[in-house]
Steps between C-alpha positions, in 0.01 A plus 500: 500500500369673158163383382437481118210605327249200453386544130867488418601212705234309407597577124822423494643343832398153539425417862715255460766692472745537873745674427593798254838679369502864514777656276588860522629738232930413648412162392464393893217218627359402789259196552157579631181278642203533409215397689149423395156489650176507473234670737157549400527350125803730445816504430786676716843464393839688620857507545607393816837343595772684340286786399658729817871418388380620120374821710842558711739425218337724258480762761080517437352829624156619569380644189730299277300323173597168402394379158487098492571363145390130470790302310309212528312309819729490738795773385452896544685805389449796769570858385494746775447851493553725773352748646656856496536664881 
């Protein structure tokens, strides 16, 4: 499960909104849920089904940065950069 910051899921992911397509930089997808709620009048939205195959197949380390470009509301380019051992 990855959490997404609120101010920019409220922006620009509409809660109704299920499911996203994250594309890395090979041109490869995978299909994501997302899952909204609300506790205490805010918002909480992640990634949650899906979200650990994105991890394995990209081979996601600790340290690792991944930059999330919005394509539009429910489509995602992910550029990964790794971290140097």
């Amino acid at each position: 499960m990855q959490h997404i910051a609120t101010q920019f899921a409220c922006k620009y992911i509409p809660e109704v909104v299920k499911q996203i397509i994250l594309w890395n930089s090979e041109g490869k997808f995978w299909e994501v849920e997302v899952t909204c709620l609300r506790y205490q009048n805010k918002r909480y939205t992640r990634f949650t089904t899906g979200w650990g195959k994105f991890v394995r197949d990209n081979k996601l380390m600790k340290g690792d940065t991944c930059i999330f470009e919005l394509e539009d509301e429910n489509h995602m380019s992910v550029h990964i950069f790794r971290t140097s051992v």
